[in-house]
KEVEX-364802 format. One record per residue: x, y, z of N, C-alpha, C, O in turn. Coordinates in pm, whole numbers, plus 32768, in hexadecimal, padded with zeros to 4 digits. Layout:
BEGIN
XYZXYZXYZXYZ...
! end
This chain:
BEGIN
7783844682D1780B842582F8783983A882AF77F0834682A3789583AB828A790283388237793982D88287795C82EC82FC7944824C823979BD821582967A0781FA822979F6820981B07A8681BB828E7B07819B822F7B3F8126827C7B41812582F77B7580B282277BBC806F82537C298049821C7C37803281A47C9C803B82927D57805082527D857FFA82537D257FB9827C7DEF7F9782447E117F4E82387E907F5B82677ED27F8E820D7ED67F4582CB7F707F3782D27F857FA383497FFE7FB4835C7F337FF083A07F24804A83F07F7D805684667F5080A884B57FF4801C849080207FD284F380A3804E84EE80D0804E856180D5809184B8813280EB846080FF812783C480948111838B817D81838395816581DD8347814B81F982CC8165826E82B1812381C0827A80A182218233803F81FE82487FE18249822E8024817782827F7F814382907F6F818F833C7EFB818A83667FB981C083817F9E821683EC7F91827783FC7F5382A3845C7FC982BE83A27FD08350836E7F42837983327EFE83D883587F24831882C87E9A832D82947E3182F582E97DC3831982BF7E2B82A883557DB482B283AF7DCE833483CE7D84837283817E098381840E7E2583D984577DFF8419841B7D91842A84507E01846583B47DA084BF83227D4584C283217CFF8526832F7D238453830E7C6D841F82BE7C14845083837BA3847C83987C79843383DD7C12843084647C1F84D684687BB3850B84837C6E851984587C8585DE84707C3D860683EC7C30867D83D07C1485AC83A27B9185DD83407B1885DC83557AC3861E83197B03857E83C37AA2855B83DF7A4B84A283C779E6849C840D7A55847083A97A6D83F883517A8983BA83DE7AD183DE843B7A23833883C47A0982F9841B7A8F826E83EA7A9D824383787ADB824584607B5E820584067B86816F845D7BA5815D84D37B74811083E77B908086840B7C168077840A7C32803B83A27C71808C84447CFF806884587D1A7FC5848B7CFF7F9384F87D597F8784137D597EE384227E1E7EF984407E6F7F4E841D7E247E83848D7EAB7E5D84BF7ECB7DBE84C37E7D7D8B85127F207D5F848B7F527CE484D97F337CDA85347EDD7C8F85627F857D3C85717F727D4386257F5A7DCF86587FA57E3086667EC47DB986747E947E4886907ECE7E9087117EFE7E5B87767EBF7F0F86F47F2C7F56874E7ED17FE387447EB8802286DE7E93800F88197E3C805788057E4B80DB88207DFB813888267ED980CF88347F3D813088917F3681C9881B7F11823D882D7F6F817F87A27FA881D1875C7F52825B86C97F7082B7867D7EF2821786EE7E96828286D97E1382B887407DF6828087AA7DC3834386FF7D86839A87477CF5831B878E7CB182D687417CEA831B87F57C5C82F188487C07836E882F7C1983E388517B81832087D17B44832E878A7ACC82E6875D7AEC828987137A4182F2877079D282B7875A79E682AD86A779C4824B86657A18831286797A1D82FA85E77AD9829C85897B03829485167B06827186037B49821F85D37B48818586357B26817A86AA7B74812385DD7B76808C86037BF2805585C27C068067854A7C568005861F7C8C7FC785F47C5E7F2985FE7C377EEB86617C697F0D85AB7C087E61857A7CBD7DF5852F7D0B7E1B84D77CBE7D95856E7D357D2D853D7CFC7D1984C07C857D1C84A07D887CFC84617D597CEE83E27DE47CB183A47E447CF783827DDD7C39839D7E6C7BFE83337E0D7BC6828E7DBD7B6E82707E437C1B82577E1C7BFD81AD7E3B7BC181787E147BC781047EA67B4781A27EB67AFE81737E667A45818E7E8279D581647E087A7981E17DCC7A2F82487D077A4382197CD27AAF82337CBD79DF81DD7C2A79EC81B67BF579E981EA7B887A0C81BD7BF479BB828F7BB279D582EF7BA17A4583567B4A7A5E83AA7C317A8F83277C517AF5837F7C337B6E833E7C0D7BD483777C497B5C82AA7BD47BB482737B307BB582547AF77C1782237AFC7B5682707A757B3D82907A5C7B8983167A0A7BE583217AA47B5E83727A7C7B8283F77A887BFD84147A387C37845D7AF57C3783DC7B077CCC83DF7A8E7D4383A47A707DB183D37A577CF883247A017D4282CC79817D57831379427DC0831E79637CCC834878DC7CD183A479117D35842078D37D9E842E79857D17848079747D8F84E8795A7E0984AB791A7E5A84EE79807E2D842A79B37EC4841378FC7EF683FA78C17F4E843A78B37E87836C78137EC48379784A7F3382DE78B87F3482A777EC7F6F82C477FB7FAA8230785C800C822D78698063828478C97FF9818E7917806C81DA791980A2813A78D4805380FA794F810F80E27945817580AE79D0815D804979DB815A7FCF7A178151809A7AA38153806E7AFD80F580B67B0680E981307B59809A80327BC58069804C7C44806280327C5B804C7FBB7CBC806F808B7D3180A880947D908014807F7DC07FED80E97DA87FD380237E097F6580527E8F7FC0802C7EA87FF97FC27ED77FBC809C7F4A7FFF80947FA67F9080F9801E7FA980EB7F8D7F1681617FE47ECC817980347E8D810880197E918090809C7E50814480FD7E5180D481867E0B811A81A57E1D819081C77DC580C982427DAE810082D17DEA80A882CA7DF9802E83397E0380E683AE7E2A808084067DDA808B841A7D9780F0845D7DD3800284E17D81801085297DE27FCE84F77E4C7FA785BC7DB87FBB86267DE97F94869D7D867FAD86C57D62801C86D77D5A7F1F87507D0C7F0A87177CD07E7186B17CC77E2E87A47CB07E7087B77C587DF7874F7BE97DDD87317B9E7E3A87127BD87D56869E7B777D5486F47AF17D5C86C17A987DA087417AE07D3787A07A4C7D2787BA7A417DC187FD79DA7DC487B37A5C7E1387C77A327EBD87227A347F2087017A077F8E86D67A8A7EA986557A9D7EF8862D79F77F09864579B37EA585F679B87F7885C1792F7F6D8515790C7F3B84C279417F8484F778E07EFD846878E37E9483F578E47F27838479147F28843978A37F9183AD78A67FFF839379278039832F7945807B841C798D801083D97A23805483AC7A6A7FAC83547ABC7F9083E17A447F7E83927A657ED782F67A6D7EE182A77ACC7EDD82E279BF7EF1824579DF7EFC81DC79F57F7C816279E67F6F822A7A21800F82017A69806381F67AE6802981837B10801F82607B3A7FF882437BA67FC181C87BBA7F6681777C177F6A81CB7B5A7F1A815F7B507EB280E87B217F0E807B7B2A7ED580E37AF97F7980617AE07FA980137B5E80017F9B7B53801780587BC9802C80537C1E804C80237CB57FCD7FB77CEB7FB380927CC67FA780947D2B7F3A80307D317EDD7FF37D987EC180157C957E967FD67C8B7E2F7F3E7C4A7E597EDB7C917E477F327BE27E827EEB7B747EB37E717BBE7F127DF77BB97F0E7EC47BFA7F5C7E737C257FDC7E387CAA7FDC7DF47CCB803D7E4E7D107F5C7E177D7A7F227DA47D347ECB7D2E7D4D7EE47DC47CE67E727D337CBC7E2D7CEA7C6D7EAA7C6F7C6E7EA67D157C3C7EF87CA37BE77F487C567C3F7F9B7BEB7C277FD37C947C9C7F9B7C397D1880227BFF7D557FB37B8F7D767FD97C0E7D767F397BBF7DBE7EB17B5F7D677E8F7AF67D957E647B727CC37E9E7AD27C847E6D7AB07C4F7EC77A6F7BE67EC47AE17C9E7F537A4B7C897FAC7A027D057FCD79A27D07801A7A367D777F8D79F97DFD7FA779957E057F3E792A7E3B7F5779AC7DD87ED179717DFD7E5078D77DF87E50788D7E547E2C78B17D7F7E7E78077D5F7E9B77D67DE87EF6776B7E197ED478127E1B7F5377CA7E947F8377B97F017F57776C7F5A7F7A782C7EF87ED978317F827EBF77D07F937E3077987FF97E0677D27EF77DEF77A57F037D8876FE7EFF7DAF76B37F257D5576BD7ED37E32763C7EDC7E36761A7F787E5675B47FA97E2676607FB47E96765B80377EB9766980967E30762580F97E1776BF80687DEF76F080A67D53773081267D9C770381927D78777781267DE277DB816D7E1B7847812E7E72782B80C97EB178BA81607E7A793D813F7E9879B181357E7279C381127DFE7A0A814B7EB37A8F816B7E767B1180F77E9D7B1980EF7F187B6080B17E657BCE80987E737C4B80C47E4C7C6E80C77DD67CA180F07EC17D1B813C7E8F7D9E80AA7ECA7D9F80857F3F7DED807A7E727E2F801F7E6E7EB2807F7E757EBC80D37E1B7F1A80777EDD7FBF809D7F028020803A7EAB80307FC07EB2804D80897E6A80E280227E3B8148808C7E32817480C67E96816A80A17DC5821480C77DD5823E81307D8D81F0814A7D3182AE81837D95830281C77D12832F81597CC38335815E7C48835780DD7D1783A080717CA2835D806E7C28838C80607BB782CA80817C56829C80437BCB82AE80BE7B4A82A480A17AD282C7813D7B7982F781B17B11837581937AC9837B81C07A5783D381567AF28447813D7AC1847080D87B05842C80A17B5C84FB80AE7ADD852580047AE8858080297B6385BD80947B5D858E7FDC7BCF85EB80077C63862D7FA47C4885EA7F457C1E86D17F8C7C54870F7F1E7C7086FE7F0D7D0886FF7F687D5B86EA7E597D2586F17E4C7D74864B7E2A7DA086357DEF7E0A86237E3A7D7F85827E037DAF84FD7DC27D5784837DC47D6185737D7E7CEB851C7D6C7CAF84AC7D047CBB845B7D057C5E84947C8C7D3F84387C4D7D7783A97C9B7DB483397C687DB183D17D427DF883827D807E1D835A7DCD7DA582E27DE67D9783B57DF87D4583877E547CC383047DD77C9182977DFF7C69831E7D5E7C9A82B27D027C42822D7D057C7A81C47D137C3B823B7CF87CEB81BC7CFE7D48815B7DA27D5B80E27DB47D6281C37DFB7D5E816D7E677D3781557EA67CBC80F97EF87CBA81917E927C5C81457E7F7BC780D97E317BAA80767E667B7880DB7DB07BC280647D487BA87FB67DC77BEE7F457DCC7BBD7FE97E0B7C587F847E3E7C897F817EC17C3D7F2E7F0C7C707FAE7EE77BF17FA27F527B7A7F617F1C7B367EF27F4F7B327F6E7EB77AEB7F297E7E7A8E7EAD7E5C7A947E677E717A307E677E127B267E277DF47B517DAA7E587B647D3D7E447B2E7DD07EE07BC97D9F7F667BDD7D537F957B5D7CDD7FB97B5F7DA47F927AEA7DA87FE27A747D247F9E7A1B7CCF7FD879D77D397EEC7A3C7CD37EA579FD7C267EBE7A277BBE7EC479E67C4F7EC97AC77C057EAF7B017BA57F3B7B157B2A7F2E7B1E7BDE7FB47B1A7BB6800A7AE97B22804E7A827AD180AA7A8E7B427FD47A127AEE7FE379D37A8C7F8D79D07A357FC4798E7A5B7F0479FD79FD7EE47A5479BC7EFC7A9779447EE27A997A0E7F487AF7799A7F827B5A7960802C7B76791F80587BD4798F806A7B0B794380B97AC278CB80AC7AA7787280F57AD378B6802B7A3F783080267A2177C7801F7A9E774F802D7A8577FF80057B4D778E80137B7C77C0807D7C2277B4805F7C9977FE81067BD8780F81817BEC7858815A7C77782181767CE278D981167C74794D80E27CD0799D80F67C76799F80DF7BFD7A0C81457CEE7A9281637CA87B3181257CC87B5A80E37D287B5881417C857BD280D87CCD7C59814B7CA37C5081927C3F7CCB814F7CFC7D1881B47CF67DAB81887D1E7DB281407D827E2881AB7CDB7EB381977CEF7EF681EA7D4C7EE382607D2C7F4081DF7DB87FA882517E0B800982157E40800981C77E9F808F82527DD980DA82157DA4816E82657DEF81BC82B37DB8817082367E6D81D182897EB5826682717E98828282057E6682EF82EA7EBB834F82D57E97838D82837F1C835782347F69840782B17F15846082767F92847E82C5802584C38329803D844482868065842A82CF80EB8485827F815B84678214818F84F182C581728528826C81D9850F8287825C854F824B82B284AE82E68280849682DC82FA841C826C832883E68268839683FE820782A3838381C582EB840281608306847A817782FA83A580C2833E83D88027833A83C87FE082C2838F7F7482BB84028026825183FA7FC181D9848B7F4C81BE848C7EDD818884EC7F9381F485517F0B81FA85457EB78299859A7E6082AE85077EC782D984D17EBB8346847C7E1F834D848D7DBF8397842D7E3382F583937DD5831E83C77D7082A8836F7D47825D84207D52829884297CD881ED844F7C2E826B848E7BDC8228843D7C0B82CF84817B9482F784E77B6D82FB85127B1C834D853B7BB2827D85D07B75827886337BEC827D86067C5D829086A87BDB826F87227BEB829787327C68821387187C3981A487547CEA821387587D0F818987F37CC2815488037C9280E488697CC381CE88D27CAA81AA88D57C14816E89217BF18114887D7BC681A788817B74814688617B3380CF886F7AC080A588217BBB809687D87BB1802F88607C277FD8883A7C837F9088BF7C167FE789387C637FC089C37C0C7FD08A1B7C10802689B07BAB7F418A137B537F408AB27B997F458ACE7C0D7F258AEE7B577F658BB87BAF7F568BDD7BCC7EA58C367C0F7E718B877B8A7E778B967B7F7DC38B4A7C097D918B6D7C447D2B8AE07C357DE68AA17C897DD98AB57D307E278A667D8F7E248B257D277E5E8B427D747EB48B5D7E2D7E868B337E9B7EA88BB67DF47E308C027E707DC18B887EC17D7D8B7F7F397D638B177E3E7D648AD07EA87D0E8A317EE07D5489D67F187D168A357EB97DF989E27ECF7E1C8A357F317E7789FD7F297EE48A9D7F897E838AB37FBA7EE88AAE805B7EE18A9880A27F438AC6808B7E558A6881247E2B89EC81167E4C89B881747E88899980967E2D892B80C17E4D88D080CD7EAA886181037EAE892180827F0A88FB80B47F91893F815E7FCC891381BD800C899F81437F9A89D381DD7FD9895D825C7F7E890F82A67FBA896B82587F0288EA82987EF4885C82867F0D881582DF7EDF882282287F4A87B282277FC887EB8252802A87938266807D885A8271805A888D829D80D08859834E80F088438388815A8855837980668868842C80348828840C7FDE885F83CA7F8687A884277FD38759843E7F46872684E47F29872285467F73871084D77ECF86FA856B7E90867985AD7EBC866686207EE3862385437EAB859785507EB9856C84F67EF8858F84837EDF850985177F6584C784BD7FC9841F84AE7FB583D684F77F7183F98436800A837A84487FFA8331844E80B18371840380FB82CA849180F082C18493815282578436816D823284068102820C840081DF81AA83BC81ED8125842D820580B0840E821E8145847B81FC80CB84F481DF80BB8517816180498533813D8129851E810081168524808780C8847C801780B2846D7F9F80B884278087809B839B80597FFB83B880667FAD83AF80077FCC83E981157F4D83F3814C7EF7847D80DC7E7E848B80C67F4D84B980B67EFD853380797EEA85017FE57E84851E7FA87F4684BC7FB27F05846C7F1D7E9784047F427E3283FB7EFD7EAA83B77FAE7E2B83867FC27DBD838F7FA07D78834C7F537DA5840A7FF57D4A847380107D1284AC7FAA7C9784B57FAA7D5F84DF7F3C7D6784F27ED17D0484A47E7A7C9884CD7E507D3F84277E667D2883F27E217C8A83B77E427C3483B67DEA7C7083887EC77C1F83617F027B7583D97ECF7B0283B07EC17BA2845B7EC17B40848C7EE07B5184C07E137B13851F7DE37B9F84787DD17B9384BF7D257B3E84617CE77B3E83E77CD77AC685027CB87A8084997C627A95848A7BB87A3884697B6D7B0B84A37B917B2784C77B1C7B47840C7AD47B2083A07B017B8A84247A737BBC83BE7A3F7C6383B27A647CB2839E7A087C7783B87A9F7D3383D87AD27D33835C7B267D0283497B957D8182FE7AC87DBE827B7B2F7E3682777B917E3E823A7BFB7E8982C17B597F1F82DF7BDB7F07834E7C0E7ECC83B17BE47F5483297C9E7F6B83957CE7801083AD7D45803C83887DB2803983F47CE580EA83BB7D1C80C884277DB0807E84837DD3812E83DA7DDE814A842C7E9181DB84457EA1821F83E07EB0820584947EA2827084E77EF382A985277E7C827E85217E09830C85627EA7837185C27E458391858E7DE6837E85C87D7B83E084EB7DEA846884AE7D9483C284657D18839C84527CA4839C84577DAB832283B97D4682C884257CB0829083FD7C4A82E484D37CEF827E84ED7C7D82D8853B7C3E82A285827BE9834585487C4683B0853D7BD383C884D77B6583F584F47AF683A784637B8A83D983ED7B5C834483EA7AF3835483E27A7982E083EE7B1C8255840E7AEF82A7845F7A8082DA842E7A1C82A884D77AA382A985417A2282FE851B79B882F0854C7948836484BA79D683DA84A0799D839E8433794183C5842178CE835883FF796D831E8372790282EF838E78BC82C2833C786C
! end
């Protein structure tokens, strides 16, 4: 039996994919800020364990409750949306402490287990942004690219001691909390100077063509989690693997 541990589990895709990995069978570390025990299945083969990644103690402490695990999911994450000229640099580098920061810090504290074992997998969540350029996010487009780059490097390191590392690269899902969980105001990250040219583009997030689901996020996971090929991305949903094909 496998374990897995998620990152961001509290809502949807890091909830969606506990929920997977446990109806697979997969013994499943579901980490939360603020753990919440309500909202998934009671279960000897699942645990929810507190876990802020942006925090070295709280990922220490988490790693020891969890004990050896197989697979890791950093898929917490924060979103923004607005104009970078109104974004303020202290949610800049919250974002960046989250997105970027707090994916490599949960990746080099997994690495020693996996590399003594010479097995294990890391599958790192970021974005469609990073397939093409989104107006409008480009503080969050930075933070989940850096972790493209990162993934892609890192990749080939830990190969040499038969650990894999993997991209799932979801589109736009408005049924999760991604304008939701950013701290601030979106409207005020939408100056009056900026108004005219941000206002198609919300109306087209309003009606998009192509969606992405949080099952279509959990099944690239999954995907990806269990490929032993050489394949670094894994786009998720309809629009995100359009945008894929399109590049």
């Amino acid at each position: 039996m496998k374990t897995v541990l998620i990152t961001g589990c509290s809502s949807g895709y890091g909830l969606e994919t506990a929920r997977l990995y446990h109806a697979k069978g997969w013994t499943v570390i579901a980490t939360m800020r603020s753990p919440r025990e309500d909202i998934l299945p009671c279960s000897e083969r699942l645990r929810v364990v507190q876990l802020d990644v942006t925090d070295p103690d709280s990922i220490a402490a988490a790693l020891e409750a969890s004990g050896p695990i197989d697979a890791l999911v950093n898929n917490a994450g924060i979103g923004v949306v607005g104009a970078f000229e109104a974004t303020p640099m202290a949610h800049i580098r919250k974002i960046f402490e989250t997105n970027t920061f707090g994916v490599m810090a949960m990746t080099q504290a997994v690495i020693p287990q996996f590399r003594a074992r010479k097995s294990g997998v890391v599958v790192n969540v970021t974005s469609s942004v990073t397939l093409a350029a989104m107006p409008l996010a480009a503080a969050y487009t930075a933070s989940k690219t850096a972790i493209e780059g990162f993934t892609g490097s890192l990749a080939h390191e830990l190969a040499a001691f038969g650990v894999r590392a993997k991209l799932v690269e979801p589109g736009y899902a408005p049924s999760t909390q991604f304008s939701h969980n950013t701290g601030v105001n979106i409207a005020d990250l939408i100056p009056e100077t900026y108004a005219a040219f941000a206002q198609p583009i919300f109306a087209a997030f309003a009606n998009p063509a192509l969606i992405t689901k949080e099952s279509d996020v959990a099944d690239a996971v999954w995907r990806a989690a269990n490929d032993a090929s050489q394949q670094l991305h894994f786009p998720a949903g309809a629009d995100a693997v359009a945008l894929a094909r399109a590049s």
